[in-house]
Legacy VTK file of the C-alpha trace (Angstrom):
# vtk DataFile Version 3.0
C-alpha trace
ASCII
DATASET POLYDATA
POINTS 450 float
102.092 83.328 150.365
104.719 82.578 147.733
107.472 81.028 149.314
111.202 82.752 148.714
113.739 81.064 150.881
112.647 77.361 150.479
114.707 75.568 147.231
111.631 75.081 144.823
113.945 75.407 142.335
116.461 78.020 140.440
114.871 81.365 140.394
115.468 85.200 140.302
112.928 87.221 142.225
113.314 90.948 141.093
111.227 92.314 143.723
109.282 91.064 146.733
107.268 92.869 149.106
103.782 93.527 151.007
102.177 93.535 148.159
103.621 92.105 145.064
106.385 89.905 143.905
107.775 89.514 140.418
109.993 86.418 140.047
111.790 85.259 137.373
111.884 81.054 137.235
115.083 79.351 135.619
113.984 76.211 135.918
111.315 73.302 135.544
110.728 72.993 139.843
110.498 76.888 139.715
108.030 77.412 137.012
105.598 75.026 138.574
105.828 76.488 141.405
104.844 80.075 140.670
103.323 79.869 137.779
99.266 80.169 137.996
97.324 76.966 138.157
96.459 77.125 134.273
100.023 77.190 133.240
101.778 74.861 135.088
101.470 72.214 132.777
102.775 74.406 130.063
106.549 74.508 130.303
107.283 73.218 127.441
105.535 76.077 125.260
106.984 78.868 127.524
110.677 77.333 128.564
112.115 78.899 125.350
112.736 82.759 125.718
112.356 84.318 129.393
108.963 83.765 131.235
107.727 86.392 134.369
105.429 86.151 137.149
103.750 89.002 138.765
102.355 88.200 141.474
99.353 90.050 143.654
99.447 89.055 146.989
96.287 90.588 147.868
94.214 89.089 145.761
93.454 85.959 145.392
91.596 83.335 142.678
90.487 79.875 143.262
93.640 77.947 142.931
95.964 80.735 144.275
97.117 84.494 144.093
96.335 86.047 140.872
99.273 85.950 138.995
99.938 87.394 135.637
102.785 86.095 133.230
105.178 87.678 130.531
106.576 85.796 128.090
109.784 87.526 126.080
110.979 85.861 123.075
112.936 86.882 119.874
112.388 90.202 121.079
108.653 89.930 121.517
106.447 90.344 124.369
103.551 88.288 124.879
101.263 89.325 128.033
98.133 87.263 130.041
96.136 88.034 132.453
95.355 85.632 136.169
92.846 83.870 133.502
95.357 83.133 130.923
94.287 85.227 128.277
96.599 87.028 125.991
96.019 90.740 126.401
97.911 93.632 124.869
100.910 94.934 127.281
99.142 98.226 127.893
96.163 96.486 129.225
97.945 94.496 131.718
100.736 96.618 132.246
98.459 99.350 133.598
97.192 97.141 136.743
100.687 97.490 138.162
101.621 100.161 140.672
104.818 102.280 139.829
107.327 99.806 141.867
106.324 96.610 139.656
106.690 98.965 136.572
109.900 99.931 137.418
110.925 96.592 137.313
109.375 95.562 134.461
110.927 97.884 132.447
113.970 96.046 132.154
112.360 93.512 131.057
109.666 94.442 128.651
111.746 97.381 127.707
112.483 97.460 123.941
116.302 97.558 122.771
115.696 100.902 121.483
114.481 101.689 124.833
116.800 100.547 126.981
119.322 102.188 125.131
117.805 105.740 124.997
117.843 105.141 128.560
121.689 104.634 128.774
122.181 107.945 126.400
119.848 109.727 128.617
122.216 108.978 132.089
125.160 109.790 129.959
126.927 106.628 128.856
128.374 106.710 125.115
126.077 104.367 123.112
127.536 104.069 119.447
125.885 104.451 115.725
125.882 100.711 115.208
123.630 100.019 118.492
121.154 102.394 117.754
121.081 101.229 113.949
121.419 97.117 114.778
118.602 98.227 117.469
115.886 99.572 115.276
115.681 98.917 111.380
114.653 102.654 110.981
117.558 104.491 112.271
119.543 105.673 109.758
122.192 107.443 111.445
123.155 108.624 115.333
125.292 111.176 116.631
126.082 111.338 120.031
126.799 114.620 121.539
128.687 113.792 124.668
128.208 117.637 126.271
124.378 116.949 126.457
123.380 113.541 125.725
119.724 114.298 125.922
120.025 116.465 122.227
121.586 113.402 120.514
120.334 113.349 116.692
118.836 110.249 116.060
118.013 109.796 112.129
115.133 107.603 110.926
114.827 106.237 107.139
111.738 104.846 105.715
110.633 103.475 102.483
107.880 105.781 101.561
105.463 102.583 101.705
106.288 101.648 105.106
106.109 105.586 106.041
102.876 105.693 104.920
101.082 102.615 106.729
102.356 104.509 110.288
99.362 105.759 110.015
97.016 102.999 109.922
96.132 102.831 106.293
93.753 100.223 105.308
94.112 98.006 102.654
92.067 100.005 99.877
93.856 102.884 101.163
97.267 101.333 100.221
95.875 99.726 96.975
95.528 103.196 96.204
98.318 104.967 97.344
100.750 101.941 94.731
98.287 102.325 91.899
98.719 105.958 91.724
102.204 106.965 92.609
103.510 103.864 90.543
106.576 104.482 88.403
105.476 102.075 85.694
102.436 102.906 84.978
99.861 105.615 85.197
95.749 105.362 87.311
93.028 105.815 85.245
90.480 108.343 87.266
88.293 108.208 83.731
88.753 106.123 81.163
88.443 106.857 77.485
85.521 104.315 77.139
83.303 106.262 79.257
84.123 109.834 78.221
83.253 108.569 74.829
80.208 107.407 76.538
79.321 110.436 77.963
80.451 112.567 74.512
77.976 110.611 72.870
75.294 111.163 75.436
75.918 115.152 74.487
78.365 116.175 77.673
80.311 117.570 74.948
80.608 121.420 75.988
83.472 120.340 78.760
85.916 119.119 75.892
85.901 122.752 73.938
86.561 126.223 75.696
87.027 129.627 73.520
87.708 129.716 70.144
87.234 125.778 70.224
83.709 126.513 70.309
83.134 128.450 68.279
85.166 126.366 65.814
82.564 123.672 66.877
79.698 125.559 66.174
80.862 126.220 62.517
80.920 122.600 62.567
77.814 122.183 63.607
76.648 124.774 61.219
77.716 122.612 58.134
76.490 118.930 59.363
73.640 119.795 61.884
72.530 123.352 61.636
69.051 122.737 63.586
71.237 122.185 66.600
73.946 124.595 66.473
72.853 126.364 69.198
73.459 123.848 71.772
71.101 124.903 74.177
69.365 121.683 74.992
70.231 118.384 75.942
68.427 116.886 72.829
70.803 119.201 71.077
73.892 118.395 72.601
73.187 114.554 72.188
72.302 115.018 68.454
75.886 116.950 67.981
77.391 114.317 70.055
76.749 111.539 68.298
76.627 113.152 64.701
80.496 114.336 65.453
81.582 110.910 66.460
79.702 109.178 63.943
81.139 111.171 60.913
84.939 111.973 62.638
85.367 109.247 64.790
89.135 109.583 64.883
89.677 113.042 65.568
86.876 112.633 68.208
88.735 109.444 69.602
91.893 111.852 69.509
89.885 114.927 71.773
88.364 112.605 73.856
92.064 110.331 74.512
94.171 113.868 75.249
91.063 115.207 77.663
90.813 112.095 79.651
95.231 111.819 79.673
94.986 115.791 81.099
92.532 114.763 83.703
93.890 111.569 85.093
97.588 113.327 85.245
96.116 116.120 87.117
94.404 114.084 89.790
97.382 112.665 90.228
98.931 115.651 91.135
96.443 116.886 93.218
96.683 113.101 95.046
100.481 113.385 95.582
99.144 116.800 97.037
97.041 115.810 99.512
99.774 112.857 100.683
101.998 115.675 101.140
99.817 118.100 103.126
98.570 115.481 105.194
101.795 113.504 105.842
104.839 115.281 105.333
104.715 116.644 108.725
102.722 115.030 110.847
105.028 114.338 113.715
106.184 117.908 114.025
104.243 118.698 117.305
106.010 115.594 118.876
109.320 117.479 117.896
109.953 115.238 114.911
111.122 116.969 112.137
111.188 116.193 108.395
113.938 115.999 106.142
112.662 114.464 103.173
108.921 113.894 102.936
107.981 110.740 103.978
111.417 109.387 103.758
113.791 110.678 106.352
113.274 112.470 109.672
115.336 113.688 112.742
114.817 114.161 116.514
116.926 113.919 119.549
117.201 110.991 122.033
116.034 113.169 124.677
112.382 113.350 122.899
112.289 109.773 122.036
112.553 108.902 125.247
109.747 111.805 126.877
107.781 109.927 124.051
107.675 106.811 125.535
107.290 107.616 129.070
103.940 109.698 127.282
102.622 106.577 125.509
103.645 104.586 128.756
104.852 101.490 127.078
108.412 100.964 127.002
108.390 97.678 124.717
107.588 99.317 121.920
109.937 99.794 118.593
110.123 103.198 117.107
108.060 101.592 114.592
105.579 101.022 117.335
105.311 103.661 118.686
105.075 105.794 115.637
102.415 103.878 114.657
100.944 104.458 118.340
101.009 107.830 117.694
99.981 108.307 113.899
97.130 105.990 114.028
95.252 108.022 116.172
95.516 111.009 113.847
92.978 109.886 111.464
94.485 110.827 108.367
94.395 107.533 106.253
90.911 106.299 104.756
90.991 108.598 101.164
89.661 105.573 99.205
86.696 106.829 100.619
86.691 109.998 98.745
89.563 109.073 96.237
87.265 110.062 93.358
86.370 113.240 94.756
89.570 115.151 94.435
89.691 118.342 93.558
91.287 118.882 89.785
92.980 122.201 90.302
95.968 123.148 87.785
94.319 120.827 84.905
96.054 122.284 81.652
93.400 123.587 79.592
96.080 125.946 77.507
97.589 122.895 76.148
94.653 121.062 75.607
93.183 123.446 73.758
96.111 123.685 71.056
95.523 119.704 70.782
91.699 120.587 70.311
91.893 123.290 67.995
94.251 121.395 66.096
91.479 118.680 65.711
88.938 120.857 64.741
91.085 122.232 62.036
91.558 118.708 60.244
87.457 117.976 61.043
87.560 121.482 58.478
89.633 120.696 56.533
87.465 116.702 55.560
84.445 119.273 55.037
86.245 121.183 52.329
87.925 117.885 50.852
85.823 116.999 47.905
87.645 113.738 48.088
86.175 113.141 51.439
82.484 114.676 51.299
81.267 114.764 47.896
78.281 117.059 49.129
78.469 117.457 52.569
74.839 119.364 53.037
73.203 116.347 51.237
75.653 114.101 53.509
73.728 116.362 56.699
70.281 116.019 55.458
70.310 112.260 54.727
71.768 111.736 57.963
69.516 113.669 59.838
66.875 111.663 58.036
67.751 108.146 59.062
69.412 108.816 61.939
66.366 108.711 63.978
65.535 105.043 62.268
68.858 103.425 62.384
71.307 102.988 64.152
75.191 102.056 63.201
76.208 98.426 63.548
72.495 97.448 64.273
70.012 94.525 62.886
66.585 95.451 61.292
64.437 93.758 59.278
62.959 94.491 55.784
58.605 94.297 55.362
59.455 90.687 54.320
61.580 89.940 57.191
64.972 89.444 55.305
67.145 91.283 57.693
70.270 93.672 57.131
72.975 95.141 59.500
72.929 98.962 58.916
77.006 100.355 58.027
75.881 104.148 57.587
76.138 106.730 54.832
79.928 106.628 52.537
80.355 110.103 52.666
82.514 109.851 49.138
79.027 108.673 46.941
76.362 109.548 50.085
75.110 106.182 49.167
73.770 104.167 52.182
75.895 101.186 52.727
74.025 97.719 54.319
75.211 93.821 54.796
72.168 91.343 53.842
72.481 88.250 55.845
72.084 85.322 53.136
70.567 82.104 53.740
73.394 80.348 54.458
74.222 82.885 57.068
76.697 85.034 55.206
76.880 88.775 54.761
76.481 90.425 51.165
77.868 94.444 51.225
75.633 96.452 49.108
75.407 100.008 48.254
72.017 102.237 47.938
71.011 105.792 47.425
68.097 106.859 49.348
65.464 106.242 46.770
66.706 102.319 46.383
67.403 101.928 49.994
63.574 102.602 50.891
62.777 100.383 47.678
64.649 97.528 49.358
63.103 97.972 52.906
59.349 97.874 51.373
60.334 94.728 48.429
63.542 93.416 49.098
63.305 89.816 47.048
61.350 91.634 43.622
63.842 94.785 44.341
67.163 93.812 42.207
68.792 97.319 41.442
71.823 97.071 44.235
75.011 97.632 43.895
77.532 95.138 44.924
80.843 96.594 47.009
83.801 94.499 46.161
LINES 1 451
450 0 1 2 3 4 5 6 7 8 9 10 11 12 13 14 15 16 17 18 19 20 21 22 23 24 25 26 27 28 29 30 31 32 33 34 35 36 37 38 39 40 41 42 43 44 45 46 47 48 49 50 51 52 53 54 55 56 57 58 59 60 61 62 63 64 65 66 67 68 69 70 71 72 73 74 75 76 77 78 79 80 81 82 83 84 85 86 87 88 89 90 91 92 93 94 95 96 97 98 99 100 101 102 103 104 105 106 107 108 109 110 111 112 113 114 115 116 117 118 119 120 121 122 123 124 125 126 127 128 129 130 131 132 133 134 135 136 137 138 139 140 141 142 143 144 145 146 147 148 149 150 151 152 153 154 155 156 157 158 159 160 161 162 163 164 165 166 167 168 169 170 171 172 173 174 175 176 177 178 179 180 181 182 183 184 185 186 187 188 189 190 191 192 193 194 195 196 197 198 199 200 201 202 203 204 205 206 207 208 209 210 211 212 213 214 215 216 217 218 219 220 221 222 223 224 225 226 227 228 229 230 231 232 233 234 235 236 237 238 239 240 241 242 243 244 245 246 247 248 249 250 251 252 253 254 255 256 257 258 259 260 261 262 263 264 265 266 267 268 269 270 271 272 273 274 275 276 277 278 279 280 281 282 283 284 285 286 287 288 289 290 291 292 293 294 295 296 297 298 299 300 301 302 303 304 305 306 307 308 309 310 311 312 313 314 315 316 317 318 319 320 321 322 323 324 325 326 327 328 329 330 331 332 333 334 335 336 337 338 339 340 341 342 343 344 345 346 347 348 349 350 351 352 353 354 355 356 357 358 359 360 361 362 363 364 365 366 367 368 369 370 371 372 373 374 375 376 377 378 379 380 381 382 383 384 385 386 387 388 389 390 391 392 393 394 395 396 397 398 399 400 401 402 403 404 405 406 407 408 409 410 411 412 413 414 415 416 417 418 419 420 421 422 423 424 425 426 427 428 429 430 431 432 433 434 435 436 437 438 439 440 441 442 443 444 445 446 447 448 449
């Protein structure tokens, strides 16, 4: 049995009876003595801060009683078990009866704690101890009538808000890259809408009157397809509009992809205000500003803790406590799945329209298109052979990087790579252009393009 009244050194013992003792050792003589057999060699880890015993006197290990320690330093707790093994304070603080918790609460009692306590039985506790206690408490105001319904204030960064609720790391990576002030996410990229506008999803960019304006298009430079009703179809237009009107395409394709990524955004900063504005209502928390600044009394802070039944705990802590187990967090799993639901189509389809209008007006430009229904037919004759920016050879194997059709001469425009690996710009109609491909060293009627 643990020995009280003998010296063995300076010591406080907070409680002692039948069944347990908790002791408190000042000193070098008293620490040896009480502590459990793996720890007595350990003094000088555990002699800065304030070390605790609690000690089970009715059971007993190897070396001794099974005695559990608590280490309190710089405001932290550290708990172990008769084995030595650190263990979270709820895990060891729930093997002691109420009498040993009682006392403990003193000691692993938070600041916070200990002074919601005070405000609870009454005595005046001023703004600057709540606020030098917790780094969250914004403001206090003590209401000496009824102590209980003090307003406590909390402040947050919206950041440190957010990861109450147990966030992970993809989740916050997130949550910065889209709500950033600097800079604006990228749900879809320009690259791959282009991607898919040349692959024919094309019908999602033009709504209305757009359409139709598109189909008069189509009318002019690829009548067969016009009608849009195929996939072959949509891919021809596709690729025929951004081949002959890449910029105004570029320009469609650039405003559609701004509209959508702004309106995911929204509905993002949506969902993080549905979901966390008010999460801590039901635990008579109340918001003031969304995920800034909330209010509740001391009264309800303090039924809080005696709920989560840890008393060391920081607001901090024990917000977290409670907003981690709300499941709320993890939308990087499903960030790409929002719902787009106010996406501006009105004012995208001025910006459209007013594309379509200049595409018109290039058709009707002489300057631009000397014949655009010769300009339609050629293309739709070597489309299916070549390809822009692409390598073929000739019969004889000289090979050529295909440029297109100049829509001001509809002559077919090549670059012949030269033995000593330059490029040579030449100019053909259709006529020379399949005289080349058959004969190219005997064929000499090219044009050069200076």
């Amino acid at each position: 049995m643990p020995d009280t009244k003998d010296f063995h050194g300076m010591k406080n013992i907070l409680l002692d009876n039948d069944d347990w003792m908790v002791v408190d050792p000042l000193d070098y003589d008293a620490f040896v003595y009480y502590a459990p057999e793996y720890m007595k060699s350990e003094w000088s880890t555990f002699r800065e801060g304030d070390t605790y015993f609690v000690i089970d006197k009715n059971n007993q290990l190897k070396n001794g009683f099974v005695t559990y320690a608590i280490h309190k330093e710089d405001g932290k707790v550290h708990c172990y078990n008769a084995y030595g093994v650190a263990r979270p304070k709820s895990d060891i603080l729930s093997k002691f009866p109420d009498e040993v918790k009682n006392v403990l609460d003193n000691i692993v009692g938070s600041d916070i704690y200990k002074l919601l306590v005070k405000i609870n039985n009454g005595e005046v506790v001023s703004a600057r101890e709540m606020e030098n206690a917790e780094e969250f408490i914004y403001d206090f105001k003590y209401t000496p009538k009824a102590p209980f319904k003090s307003k406590i204030t909390f402040r947050f960064d919206d950041e440190d808000y957010i990861k109450l609720f147990d966030p992970s790391d993809d989740d916050m990576w997130y949550y910065n890259a889209i709500t950033s002030r600097y800079d604006s996410y990228e749900f879809s990229d320009s690259y791959q809408a282009t991607q898919d506008f040349t692959d024919g999803y094309i019908e999602q960019f033009f709504r209305g009157e757009n359409l139709v304006k598109l189909k008069e298009i189509l009318s002019i430079i690829l009548p067969d397809d016009v009608d849009l009703d195929t996939d072959t179809k949509r891919e021809n237009a596709g690729k025929r509009l951004y081949e002959m009107f890449e910029d105004e395409i570029d320009n469609i394709i650039s405003d559609y992809t701004a509209e959508e990524n702004q309106c995911k955004t929204r509905a993002f900063e949506k969902m993080i205000k549905d979901d966390f504005c008010n999460p801590f209502e039901n635990y008579g928390i109340f918001t003031r500003h969304c995920l800034t600044e909330y209010y509740t009394s001391a009264g309800i802070l303090l039924d809080l803790y005696d709920t989560i039944g840890d008393k060391s705990l920081t607001i901090k802590e024990l917000l977290f406590n409670i907003g981690s187990d709300m499941n709320i967090a993890n939308w990087s799993d499903y960030i790409y799945e929002l719902d787009c639901d106010d996406f501006d189509n009105e004012s995208l389809d001025r910006y459209v329209s007013d594309y379509l209008d200049k595409i018109m007006e290039k058709l009707e430009d002489e300057s631009q298109y000397i014949d655009i229904y010769k300009y339609s037919e050629l293309y739709k004759r070597l489309d299916s052979k070549f390809k822009i920016n692409e390598v073929y050879p000739t019969k004889y194997k000289t090979e050529f990087l295909y440029k297109g059709i100049n829509p001001e001469d509809n002559k077919i425009t090549i670059q012949v790579f030269k033995k000593d690996g330059s490029l040579e710009d030449r100019s053909y109609t259709e006529d020379e252009f399949n005289n080349f491909l058959v004969s190219p060293e005997l064929f000499e009627g090219f044009i050069r393009i200076n």
